[in-house]
Backbone as CSV, one residue per row, in Angstrom:
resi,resn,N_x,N_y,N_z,CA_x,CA_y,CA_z,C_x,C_y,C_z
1,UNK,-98.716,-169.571,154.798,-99.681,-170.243,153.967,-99.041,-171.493,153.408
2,UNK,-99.520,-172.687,153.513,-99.403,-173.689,152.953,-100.508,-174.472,151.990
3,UNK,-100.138,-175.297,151.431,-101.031,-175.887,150.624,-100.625,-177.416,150.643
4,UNK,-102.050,-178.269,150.528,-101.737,-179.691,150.587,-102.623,-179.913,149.479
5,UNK,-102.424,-181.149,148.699,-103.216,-181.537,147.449,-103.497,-182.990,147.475
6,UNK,-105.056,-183.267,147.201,-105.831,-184.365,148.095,-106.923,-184.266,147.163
7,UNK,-107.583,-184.935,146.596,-108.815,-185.374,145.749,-109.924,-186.236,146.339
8,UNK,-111.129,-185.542,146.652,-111.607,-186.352,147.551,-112.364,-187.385,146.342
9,UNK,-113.107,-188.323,146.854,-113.714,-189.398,146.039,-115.261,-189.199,145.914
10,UNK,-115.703,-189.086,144.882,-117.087,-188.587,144.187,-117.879,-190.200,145.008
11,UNK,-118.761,-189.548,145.393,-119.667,-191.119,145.989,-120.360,-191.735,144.653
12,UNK,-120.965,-190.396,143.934,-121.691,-191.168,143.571,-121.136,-190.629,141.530
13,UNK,-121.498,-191.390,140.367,-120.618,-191.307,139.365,-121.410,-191.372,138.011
14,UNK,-121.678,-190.041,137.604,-122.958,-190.658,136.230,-123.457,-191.691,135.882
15,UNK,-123.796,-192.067,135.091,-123.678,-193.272,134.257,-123.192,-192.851,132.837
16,UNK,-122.386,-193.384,132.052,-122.095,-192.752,130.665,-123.562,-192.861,129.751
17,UNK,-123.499,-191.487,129.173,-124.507,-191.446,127.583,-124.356,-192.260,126.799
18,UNK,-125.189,-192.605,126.411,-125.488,-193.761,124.690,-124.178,-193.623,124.132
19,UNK,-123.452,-191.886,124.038,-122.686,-191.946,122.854,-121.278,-192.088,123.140
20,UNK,-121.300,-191.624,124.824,-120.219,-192.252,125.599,-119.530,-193.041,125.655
21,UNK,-120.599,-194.088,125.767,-120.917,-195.755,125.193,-120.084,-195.884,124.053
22,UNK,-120.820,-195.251,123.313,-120.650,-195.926,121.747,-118.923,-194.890,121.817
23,UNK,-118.381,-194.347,122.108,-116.741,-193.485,121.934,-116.101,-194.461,122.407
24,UNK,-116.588,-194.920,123.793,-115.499,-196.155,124.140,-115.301,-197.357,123.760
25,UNK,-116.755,-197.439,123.086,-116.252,-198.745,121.930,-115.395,-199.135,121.077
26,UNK,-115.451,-197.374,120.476,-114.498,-196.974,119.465,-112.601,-196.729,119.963
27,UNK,-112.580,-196.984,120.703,-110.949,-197.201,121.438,-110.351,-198.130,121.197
28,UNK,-108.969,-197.681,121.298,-108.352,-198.763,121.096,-107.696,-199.594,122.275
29,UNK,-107.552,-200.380,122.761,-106.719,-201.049,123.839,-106.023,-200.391,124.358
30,UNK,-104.996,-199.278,123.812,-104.413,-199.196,124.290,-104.931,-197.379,124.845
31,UNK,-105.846,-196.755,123.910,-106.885,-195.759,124.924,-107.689,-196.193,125.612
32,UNK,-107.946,-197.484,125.767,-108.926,-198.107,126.696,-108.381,-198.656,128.073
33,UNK,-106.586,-198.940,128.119,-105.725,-198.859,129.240,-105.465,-197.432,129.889
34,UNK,-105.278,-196.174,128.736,-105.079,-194.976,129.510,-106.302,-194.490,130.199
35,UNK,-107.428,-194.799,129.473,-108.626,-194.673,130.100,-108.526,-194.782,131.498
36,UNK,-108.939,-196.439,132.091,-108.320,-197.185,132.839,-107.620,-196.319,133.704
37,UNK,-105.859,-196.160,133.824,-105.481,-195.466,134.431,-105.794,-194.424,135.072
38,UNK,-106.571,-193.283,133.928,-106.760,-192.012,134.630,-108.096,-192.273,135.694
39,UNK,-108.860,-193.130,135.350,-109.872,-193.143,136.163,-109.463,-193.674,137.493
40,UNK,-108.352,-194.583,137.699,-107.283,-194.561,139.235,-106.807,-194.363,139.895
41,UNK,-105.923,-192.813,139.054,-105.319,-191.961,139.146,-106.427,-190.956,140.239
42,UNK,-107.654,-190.745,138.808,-108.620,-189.382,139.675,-108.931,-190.348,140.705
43,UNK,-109.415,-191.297,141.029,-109.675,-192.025,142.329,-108.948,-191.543,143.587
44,UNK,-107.486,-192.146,143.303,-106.361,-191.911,143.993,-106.235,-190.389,144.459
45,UNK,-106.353,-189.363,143.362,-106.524,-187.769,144.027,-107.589,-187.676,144.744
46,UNK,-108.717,-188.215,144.387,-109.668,-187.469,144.798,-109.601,-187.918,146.766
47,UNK,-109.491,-189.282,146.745,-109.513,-189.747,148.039,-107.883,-189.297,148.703
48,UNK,-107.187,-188.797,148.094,-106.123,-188.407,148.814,-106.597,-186.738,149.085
49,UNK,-107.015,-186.045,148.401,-107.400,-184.979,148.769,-108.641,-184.774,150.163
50,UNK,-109.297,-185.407,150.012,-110.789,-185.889,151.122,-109.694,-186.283,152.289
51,UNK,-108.582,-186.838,152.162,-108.094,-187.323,153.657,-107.858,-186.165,154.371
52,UNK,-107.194,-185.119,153.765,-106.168,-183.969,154.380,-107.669,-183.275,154.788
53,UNK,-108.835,-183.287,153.811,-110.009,-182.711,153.867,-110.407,-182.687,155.739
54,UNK,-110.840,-183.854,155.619,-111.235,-184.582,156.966,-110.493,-184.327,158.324
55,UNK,-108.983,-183.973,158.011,-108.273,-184.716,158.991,-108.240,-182.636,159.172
56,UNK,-108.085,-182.291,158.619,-108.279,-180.196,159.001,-109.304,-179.798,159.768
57,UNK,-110.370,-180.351,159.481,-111.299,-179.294,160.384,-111.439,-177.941,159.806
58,UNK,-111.448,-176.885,161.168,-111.343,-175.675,160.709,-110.216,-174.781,160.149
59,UNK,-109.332,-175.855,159.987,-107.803,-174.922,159.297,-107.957,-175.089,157.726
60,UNK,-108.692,-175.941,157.073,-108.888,-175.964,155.909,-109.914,-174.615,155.476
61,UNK,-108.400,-174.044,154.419,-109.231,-172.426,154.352,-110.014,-172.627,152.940
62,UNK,-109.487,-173.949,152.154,-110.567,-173.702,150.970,-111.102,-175.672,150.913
63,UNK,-112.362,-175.673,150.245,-112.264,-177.005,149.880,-111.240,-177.517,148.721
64,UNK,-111.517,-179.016,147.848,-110.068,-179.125,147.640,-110.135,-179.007,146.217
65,UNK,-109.335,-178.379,145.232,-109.489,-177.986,143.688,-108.162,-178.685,143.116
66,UNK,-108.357,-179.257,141.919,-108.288,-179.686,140.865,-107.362,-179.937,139.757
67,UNK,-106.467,-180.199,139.022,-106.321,-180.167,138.100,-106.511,-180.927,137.236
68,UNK,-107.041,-181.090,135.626,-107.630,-182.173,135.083,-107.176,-182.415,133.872
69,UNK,-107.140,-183.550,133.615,-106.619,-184.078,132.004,-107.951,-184.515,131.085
70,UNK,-107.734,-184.329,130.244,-108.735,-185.275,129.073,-108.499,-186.930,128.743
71,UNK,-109.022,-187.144,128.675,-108.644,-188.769,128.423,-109.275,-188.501,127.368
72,UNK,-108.747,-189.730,126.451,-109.139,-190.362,125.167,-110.280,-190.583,125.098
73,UNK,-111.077,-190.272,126.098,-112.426,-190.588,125.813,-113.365,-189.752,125.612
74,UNK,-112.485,-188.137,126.328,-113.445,-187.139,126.315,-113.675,-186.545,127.678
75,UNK,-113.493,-187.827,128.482,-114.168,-187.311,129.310,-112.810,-186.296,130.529
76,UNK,-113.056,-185.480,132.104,-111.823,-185.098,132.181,-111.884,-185.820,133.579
77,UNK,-110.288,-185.710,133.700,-109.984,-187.009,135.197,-109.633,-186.372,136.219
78,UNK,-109.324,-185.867,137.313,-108.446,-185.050,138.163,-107.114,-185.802,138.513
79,UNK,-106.090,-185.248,137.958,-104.647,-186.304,138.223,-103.997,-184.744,139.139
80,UNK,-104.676,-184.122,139.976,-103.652,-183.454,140.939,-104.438,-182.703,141.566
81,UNK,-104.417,-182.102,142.570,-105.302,-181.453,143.568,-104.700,-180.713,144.709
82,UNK,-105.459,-179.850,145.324,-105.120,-178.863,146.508,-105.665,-178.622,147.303
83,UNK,-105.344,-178.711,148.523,-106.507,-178.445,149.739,-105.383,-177.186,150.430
84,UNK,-106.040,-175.855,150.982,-104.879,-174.857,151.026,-105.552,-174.945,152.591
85,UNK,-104.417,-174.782,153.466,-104.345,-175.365,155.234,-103.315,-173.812,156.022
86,UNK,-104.758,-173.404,157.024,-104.259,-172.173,157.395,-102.986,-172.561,158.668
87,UNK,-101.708,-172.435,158.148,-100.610,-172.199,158.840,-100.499,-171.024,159.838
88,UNK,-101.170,-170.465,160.243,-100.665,-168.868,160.877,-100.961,-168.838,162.176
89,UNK,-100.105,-168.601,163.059,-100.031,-168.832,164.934,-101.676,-168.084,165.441
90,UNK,-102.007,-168.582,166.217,-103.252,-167.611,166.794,-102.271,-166.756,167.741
91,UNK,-102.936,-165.470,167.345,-102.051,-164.609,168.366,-102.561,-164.421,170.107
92,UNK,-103.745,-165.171,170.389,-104.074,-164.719,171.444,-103.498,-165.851,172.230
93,UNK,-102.889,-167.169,172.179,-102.684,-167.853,172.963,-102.131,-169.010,172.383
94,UNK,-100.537,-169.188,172.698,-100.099,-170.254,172.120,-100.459,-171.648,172.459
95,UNK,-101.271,-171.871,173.605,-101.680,-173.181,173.831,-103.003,-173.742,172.656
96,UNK,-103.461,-172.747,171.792,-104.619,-172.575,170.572,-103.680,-172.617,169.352
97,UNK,-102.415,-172.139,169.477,-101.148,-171.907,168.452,-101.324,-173.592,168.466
98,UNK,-100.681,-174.215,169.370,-100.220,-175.636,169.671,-101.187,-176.837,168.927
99,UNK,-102.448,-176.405,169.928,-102.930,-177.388,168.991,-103.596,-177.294,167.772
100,UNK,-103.729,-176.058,167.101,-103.488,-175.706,165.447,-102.470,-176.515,165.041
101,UNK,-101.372,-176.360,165.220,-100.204,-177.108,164.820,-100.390,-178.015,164.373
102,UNK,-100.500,-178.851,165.682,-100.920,-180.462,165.365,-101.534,-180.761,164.665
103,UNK,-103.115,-180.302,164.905,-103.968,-180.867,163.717,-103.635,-180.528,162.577
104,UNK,-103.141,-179.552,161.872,-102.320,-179.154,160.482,-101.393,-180.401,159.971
105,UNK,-100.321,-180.441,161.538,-99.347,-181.478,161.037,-100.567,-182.808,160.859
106,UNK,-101.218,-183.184,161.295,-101.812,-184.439,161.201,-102.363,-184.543,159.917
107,UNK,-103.247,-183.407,159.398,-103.948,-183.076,157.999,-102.846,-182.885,156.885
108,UNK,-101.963,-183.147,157.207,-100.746,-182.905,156.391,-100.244,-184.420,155.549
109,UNK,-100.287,-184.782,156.925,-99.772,-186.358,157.025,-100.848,-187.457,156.692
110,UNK,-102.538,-187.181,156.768,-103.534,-188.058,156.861,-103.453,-188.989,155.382
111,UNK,-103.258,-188.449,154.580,-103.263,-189.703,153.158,-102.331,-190.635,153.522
112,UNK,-102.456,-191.799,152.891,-101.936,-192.940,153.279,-100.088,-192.707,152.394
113,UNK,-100.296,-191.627,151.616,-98.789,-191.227,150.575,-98.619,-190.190,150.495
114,UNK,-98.502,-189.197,151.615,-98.007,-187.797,151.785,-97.458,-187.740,150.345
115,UNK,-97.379,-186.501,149.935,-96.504,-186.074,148.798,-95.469,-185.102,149.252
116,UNK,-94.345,-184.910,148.564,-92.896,-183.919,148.976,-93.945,-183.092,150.154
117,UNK,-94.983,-182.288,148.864,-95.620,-180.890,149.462,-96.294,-180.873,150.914
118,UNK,-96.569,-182.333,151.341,-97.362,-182.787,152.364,-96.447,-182.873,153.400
119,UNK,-95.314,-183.179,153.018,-94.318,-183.505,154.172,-93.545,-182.227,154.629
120,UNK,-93.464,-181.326,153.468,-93.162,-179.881,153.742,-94.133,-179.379,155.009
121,UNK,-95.196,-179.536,154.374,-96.384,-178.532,155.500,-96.409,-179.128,156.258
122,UNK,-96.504,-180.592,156.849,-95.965,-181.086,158.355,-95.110,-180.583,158.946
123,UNK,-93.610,-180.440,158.450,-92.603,-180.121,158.435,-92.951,-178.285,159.549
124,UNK,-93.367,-177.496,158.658,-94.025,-176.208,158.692,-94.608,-176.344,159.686
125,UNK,-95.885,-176.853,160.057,-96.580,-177.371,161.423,-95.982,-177.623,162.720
126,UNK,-94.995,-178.714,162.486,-94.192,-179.384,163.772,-93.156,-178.509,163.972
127,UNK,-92.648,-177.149,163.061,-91.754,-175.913,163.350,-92.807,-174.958,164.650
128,UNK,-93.950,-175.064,163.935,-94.921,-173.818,164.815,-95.335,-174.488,165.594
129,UNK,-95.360,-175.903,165.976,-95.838,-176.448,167.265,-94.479,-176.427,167.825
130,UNK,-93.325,-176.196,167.999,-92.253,-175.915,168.978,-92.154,-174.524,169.486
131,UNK,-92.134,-173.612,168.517,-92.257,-172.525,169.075,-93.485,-172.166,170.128
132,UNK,-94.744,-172.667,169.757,-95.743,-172.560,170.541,-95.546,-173.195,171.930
133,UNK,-94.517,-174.651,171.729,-93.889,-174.679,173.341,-92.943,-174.159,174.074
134,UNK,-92.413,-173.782,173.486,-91.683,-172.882,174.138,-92.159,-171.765,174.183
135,UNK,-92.772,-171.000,173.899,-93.911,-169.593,174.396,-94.783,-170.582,175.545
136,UNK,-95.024,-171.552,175.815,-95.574,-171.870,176.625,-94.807,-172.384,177.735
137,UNK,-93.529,-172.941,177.826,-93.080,-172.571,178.962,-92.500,-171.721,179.402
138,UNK,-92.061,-170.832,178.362,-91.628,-169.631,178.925,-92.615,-168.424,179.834
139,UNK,-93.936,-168.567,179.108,-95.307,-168.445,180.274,-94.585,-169.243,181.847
140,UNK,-94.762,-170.361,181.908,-94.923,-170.841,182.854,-93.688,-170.591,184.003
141,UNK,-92.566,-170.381,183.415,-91.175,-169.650,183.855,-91.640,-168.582,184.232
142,UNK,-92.320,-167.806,183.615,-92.722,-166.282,184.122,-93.239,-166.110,185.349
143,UNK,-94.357,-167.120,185.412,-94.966,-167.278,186.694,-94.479,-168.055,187.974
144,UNK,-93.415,-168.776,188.098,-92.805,-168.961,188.449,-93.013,-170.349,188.554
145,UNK,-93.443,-171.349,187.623,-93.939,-172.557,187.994,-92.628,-173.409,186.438
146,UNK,-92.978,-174.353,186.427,-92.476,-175.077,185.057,-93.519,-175.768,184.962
147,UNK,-92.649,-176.648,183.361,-93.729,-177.542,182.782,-94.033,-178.517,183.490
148,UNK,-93.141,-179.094,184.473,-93.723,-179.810,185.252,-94.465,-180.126,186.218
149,UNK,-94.371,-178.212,187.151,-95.319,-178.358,187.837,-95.690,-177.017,187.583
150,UNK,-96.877,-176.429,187.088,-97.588,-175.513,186.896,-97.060,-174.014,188.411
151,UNK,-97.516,-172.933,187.981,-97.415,-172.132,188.907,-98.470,-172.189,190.256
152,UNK,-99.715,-172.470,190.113,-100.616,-173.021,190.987,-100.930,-174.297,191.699
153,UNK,-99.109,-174.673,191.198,-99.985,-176.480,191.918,-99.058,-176.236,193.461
154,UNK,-99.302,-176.844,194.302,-98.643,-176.613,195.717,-97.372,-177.179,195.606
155,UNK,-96.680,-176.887,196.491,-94.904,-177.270,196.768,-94.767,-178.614,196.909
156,UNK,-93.980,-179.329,196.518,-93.551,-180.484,196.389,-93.819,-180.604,197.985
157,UNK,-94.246,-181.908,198.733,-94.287,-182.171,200.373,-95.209,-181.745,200.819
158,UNK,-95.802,-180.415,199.873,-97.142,-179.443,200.891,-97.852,-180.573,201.213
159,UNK,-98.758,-180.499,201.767,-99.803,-181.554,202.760,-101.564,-180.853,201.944
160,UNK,-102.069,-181.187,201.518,-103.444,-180.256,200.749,-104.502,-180.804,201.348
161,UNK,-105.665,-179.889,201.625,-106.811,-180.758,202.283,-107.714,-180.449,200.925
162,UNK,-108.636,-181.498,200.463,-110.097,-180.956,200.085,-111.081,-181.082,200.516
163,UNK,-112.183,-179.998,200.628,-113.240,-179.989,201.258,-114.386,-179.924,200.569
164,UNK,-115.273,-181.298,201.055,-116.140,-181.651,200.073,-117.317,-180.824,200.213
């Protein structure tokens, strides 16, 4: 199990109440800069969370949740987030293992500023996409073919007809 944290971006954004209004009047410059900030900040999560969102597919086992501050204004911001990304091999076939992998590692990596935790679960991903190749050529060893040339493809020189 891994987890990636990504804030997707609200399209669309209240409008503030009369009294909303009238609280942020009442600020001072310098709650009216932290303001400011957090509303950049939740920007910044929310659309960093929506990337990893997007870029998962069906490995994203939850949508993406939250953590939130109050601002000086009242109102609350999201300054951190989680999108939790199913890591776990398919057991019926590592070539389904493989490209799980990838897309994980990619949904890992999709924000434009991976975080530590993001680069971990890539990290995690591009571990289980090796093993998944190597269970896959070791398949192909079995059968007596390699990765380069499959067990069903003809002998190097064979001569092949097709018939249309």
């Amino acid at each position: 199990m891994s987890a990636q944290s990504v804030s997707p971006v609200s399209a669309t954004t209240p409008a503030p109440s009369a009294s909303v209004q009238s609280a942020v009047r009442k600020l001072s410059p310098q709650q009216l800069a932290a303001v400011a900030q957090l509303q950049a900040t939740d920007r910044h999560v929310r659309a960093h969370e929506e990337a990893h969102l997007a870029a998962a597919g069906p490995y994203a086992t939850s949508g993406a949740s939250y953590t939130y501050t109050v601002g000086p204004d009242g109102n609350r911001y999201a300054t951190g987030g989680e999108v939790t990304l199913d890591l776990t091999p398919d057991p019926t076939d590592p070539r389904k293992t493989l490209d799980k992998a990838r897309t994980v590692e990619a949904a890992a990596n999709a924000p434009v500023d991976p975080s530590s935790q993001d680069r971990m679960v890539a990290a995690e991903a591009a571990q289980m996409a090796a093993v998944a190749e190597q269970q896959i050529a070791a398949e192909q060893q079995q059968k007596g073919g390699s990765a380069y040339q499959p067990a069903n493809a003809p002998d190097l020189g064979q001569l092949i007809s097709v018939i249309a």
